[in-house]
ZABA-562337 format. One line per 3 residues: number of its first residue (from 1); their letters; for each residue x, y, z of N, C-alpha, C. Coordinates in pm, whole numbers, always signed. Layout:
BEGIN
NUM) a) X Y Z X Y Z X Y Z | ...
This chain:
BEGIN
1) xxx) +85 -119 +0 +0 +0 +0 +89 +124 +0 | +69 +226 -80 +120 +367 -104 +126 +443 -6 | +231 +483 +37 +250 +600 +201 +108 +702 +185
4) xxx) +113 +728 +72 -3 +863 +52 -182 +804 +117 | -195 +666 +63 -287 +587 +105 -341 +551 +244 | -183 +502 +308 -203 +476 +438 -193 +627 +492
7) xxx) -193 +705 +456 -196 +839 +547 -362 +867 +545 | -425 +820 +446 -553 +856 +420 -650 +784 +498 | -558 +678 +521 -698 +524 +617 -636 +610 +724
10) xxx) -542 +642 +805 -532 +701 +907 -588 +855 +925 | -627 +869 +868 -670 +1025 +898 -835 +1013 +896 | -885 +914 +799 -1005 +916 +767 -1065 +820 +923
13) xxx) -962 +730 +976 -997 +681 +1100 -1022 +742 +1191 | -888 +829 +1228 -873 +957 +1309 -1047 +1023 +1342 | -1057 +1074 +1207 -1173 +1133 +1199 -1310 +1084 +1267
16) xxx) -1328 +948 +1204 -1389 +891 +1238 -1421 +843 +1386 | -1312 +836 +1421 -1299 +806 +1615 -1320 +953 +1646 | -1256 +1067 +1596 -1306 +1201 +1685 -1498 +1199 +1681
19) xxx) -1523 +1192 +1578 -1688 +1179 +1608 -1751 +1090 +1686 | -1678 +980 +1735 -1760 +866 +1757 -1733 +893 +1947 | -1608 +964 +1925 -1575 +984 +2089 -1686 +1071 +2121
22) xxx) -1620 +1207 +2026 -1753 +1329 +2070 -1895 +1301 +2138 | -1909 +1140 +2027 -2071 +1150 +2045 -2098 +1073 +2159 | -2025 +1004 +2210 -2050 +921 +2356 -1978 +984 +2468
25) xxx) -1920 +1120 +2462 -1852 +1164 +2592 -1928 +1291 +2608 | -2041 +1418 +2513 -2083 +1477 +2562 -2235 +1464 +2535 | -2282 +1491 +2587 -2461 +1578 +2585 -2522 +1603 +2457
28) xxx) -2643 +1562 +2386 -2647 +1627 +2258 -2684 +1778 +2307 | -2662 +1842 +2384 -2726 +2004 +2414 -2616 +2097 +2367 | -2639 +2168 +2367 -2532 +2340 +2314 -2449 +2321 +2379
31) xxx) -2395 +2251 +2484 -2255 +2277 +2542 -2160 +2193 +2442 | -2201 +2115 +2392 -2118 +1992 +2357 -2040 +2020 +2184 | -2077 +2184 +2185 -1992 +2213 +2048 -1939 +2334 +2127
34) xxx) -1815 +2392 +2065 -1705 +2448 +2090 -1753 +2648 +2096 | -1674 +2708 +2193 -1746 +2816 +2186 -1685 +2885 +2065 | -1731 +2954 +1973 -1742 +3012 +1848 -1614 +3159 +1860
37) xxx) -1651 +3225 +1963 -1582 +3322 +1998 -1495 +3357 +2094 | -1369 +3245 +2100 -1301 +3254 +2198 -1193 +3285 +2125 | -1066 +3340 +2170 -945 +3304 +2130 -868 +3243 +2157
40) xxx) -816 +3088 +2061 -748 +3065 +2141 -601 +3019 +2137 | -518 +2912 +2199 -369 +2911 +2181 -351 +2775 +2201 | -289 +2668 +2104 -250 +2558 +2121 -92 +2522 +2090
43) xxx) -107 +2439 +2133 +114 +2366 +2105 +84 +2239 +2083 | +180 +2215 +1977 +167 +2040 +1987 +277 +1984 +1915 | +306 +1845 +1881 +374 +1799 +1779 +317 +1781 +1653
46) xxx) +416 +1781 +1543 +383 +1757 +1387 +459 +1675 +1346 | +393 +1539 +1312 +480 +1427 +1283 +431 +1428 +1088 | +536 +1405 +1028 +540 +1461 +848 +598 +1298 +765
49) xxx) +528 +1334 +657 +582 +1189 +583 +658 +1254 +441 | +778 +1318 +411 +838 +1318 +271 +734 +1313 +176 | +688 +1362 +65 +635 +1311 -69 +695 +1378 -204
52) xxx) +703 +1372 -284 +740 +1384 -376 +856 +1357 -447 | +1011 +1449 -477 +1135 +1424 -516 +1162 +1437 -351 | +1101 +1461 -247 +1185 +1500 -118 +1166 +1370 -7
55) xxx) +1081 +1283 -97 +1068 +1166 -23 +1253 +1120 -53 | +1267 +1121 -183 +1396 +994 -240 +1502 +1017 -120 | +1467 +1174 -44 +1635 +1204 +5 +1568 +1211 +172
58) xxx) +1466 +1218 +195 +1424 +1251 +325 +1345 +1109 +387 | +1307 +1076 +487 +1237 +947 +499 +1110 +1006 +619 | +1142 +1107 +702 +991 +1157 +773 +1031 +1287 +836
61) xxx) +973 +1369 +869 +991 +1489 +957 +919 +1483 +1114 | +979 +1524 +1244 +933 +1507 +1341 +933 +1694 +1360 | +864 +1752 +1435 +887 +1895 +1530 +749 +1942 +1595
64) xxx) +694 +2058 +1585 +593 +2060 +1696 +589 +2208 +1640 | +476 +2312 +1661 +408 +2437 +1626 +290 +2510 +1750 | +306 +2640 +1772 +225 +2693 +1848 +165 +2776 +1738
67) xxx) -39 +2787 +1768 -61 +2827 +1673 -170 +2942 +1784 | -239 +3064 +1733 -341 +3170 +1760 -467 +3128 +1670 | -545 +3104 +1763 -697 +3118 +1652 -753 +3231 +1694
70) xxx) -802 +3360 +1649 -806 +3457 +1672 -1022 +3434 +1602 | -1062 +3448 +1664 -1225 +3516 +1599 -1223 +3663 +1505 | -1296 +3608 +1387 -1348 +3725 +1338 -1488 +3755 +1271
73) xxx) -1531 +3603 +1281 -1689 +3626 +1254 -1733 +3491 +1282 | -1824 +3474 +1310 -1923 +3335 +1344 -1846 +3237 +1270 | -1770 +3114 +1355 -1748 +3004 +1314 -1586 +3056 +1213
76) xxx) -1574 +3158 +1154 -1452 +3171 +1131 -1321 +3249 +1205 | -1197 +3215 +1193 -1083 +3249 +1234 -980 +3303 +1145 | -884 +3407 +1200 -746 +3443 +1180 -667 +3324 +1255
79) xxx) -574 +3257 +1162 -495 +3187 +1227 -350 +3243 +1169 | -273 +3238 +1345 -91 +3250 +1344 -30 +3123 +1348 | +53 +3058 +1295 +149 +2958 +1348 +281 +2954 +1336
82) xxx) +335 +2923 +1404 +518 +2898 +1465 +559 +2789 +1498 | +655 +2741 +1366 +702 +2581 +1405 +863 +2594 +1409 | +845 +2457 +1451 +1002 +2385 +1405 +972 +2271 +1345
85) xxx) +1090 +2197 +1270 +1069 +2034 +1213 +1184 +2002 +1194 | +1271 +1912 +1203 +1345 +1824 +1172 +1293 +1761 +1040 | +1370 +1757 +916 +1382 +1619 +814 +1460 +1568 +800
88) xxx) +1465 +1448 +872 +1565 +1353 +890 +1589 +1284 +764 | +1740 +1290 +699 +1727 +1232 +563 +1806 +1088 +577 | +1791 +978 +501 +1815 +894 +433 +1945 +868 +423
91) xxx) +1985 +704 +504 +2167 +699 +467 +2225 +720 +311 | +2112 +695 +196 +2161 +711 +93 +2059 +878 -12 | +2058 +988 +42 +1965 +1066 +28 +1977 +1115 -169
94) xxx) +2096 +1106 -224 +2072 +1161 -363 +2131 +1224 -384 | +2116 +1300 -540 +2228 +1417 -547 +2139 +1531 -516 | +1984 +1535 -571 +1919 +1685 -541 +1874 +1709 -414
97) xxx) +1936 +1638 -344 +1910 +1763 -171 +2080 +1728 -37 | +2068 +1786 +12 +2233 +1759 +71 +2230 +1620 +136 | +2312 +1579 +197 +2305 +1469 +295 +2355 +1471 +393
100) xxx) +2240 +1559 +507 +2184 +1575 +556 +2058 +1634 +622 | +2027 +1623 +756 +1881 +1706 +807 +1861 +1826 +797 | +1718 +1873 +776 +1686 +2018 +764 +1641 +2027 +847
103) xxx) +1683 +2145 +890 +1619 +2227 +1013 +1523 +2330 +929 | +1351 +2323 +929 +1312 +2403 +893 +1194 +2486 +1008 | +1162 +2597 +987 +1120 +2685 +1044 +1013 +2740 +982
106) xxx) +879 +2745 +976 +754 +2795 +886 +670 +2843 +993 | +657 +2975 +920 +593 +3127 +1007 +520 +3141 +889 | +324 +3085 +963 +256 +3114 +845 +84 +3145 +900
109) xxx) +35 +3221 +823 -114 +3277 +848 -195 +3267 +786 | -321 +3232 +819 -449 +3270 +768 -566 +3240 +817 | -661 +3148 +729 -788 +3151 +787 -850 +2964 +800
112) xxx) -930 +2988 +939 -944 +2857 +964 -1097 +2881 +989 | -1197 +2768 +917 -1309 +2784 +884 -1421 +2604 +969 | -1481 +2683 +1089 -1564 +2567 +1139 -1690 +2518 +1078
115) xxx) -1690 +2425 +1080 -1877 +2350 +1054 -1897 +2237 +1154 | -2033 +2218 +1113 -2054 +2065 +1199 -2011 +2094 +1304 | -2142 +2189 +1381 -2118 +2250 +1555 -1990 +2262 +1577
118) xxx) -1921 +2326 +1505 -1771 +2412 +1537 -1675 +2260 +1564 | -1709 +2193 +1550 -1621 +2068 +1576 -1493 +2016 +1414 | -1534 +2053 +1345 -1498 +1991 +1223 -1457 +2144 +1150
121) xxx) -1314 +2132 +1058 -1254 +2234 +1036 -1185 +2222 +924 | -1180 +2330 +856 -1122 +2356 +710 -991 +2466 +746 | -860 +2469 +723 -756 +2567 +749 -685 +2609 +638
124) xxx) -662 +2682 +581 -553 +2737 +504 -458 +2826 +526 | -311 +2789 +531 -234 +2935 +576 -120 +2928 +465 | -24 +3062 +451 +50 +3051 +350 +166 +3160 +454
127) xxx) +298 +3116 +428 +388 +3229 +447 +528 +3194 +364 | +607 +3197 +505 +798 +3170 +447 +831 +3048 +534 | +921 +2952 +513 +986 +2844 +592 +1104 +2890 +575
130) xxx) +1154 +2927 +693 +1340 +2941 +718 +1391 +2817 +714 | +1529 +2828 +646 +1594 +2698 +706 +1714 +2749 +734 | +1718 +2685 +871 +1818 +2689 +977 +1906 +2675 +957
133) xxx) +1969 +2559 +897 +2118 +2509 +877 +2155 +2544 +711 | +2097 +2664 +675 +2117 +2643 +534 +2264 +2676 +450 | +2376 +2728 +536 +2471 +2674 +532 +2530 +2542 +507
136) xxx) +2520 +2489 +616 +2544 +2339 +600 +2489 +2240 +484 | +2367 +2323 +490 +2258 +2216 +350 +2295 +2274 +230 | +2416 +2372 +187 +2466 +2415 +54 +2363 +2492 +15
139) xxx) +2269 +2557 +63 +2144 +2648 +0 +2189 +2782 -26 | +2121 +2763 -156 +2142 +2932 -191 +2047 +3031 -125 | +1918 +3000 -87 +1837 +3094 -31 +1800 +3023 +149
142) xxx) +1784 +3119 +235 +1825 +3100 +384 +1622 +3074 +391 | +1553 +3109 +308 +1381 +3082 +304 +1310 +3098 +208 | +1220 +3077 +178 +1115 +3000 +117 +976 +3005 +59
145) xxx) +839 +3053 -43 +755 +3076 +15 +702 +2913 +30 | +564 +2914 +94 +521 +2786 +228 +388 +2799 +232 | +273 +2701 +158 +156 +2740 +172 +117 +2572 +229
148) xxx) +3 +2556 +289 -70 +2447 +382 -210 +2449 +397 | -255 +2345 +337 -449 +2384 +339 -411 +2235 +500 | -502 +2198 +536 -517 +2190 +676 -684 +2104 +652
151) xxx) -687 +1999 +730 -854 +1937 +790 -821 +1905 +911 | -938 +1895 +999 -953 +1877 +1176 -1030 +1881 +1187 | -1058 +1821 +1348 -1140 +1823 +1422 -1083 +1873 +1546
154) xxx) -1159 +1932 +1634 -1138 +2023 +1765 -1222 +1925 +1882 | -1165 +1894 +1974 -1215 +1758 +2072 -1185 +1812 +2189 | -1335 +1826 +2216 -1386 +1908 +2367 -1335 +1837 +2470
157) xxx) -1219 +1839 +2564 -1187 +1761 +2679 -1290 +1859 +2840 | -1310 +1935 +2780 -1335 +2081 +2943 -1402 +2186 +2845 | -1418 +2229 +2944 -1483 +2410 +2903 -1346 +2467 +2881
160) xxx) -1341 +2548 +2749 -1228 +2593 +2707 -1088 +2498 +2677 | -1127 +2353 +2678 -976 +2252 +2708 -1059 +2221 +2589 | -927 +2203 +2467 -941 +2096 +2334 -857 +2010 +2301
163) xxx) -845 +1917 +2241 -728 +1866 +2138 -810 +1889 +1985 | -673 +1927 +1906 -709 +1985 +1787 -587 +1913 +1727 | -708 +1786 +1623 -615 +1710 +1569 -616 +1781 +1386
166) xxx) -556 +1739 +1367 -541 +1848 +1175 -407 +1705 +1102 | -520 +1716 +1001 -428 +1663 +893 -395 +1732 +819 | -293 +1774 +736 -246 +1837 +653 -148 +1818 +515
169) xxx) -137 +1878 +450 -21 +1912 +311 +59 +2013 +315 | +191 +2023 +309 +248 +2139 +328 +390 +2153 +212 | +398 +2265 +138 +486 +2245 +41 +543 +2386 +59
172) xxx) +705 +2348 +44 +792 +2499 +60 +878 +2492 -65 | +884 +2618 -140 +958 +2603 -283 +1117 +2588 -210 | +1145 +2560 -314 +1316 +2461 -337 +1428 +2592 -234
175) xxx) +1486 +2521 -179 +1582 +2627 -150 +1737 +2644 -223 | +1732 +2551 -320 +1859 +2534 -394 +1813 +2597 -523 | +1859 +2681 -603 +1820 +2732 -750 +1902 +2629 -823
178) xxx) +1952 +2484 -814 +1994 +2441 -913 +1896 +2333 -947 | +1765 +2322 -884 +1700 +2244 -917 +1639 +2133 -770 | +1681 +2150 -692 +1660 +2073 -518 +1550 +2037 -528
181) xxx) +1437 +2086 -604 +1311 +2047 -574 +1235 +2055 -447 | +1088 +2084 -442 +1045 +2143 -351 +1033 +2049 -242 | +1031 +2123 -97 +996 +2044 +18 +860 +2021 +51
184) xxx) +803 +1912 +44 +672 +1897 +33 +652 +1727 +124 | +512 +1783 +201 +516 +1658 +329 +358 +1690 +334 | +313 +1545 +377 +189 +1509 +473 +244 +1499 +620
187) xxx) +114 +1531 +690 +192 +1520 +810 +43 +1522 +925 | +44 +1499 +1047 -48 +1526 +1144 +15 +1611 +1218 | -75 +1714 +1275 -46 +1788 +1417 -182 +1770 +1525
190) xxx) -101 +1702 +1639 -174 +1656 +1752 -157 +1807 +1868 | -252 +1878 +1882 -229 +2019 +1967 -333 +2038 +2061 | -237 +2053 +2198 -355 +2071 +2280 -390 +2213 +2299
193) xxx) -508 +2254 +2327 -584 +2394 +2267 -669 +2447 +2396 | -654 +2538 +2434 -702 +2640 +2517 -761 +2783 +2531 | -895 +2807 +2538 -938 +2922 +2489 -939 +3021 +2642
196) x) -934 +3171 +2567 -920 +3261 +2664 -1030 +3344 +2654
């Protein structure tokens, strides 16, 4: 079975267990969907799978992101996020990317869109991914632009307590102009979420 595949039975499971929890741990009454107008602040890890030319040289990315959901109208958000990631590459990685790990860094914004009693979520953000060691990785450019559409669910633990699980796609153009090809990953972020 295709990495891209099994990312899909896992996410589509994921999904599937966030509803099935939802529906046997709260109330069908108004408390049991998420308050609409809070702001709020989560941290978590982002575990990433290589795809494309960046699979041949990379084999997975591990790091973690703090993100702002900011309200600006019923059910929608301004979203901030701030990561790190490790891509751990491959004893035998290739000629189009160095050999070794990237340290990358993606500072990116936009808008994150609820349905299905604020539980279920659509995200898109776009910015720059720094990379850290881009010395070491022979790069001609030190960043990147970095866009990420985003699906989730938001899982009521408390009043104001969530986990906000998100599957995602995330692609950063090449940092080598001789051709490196872009950095591009599936990945989950598991974040626990707190409104103020």
């Amino acid at each position: 079975m295709k990495t891209t595949r099994k990312i899909g039975v896992v996410a589509t499971l994921l999904v599937t267990f966030a509803f099935a929890s939802q529906a046997q741990t709260t109330a069908p009454a108004s408390g049991s969907s998420s308050n609409d107008n809070e702001f709020r602040l989560s941290a978590g890890p982002e575990f990433g799978l290589p795809i494309g030319n960046f699979s041949n040289a990379y084999s997975w990315t591990f790091g973690g992101s703090i993100q702002a959901d900011i309200p600006i109208v019923h059910s929608l958000y301004a979203v901030v996020n701030f990561g790190y990631k490790d891509a751990f590459v491959k004893t035998n990685s290739g000629e189009n990317f160095p050999n070794r790990n990237l340290q990358l860094i993606p500072a990116k914004g936009g808008l994150k869109y609820f349905f299905l009693d604020n539980l279920v979520y659509v995200q898109g953000t776009a910015g720059v991914t720094f990379l850290g060691n881009h010395s070491d990785a022979g790069a001609d450019k030190t960043s990147a632009f970095t866009y990420s559409p985003q699906v989730g669910v938001l899982l009521k633990l408390a009043p104001k307590n969530y986990i906000d699980a998100g599957f995602y796609f995330q692609q950063t153009q090449s940092f080598w102009n001789d051709g490196g090809g872009n950095v591009s990953t599936l990945g989950l972020r598991l974040a626990y979420t707190f409104g103020l």
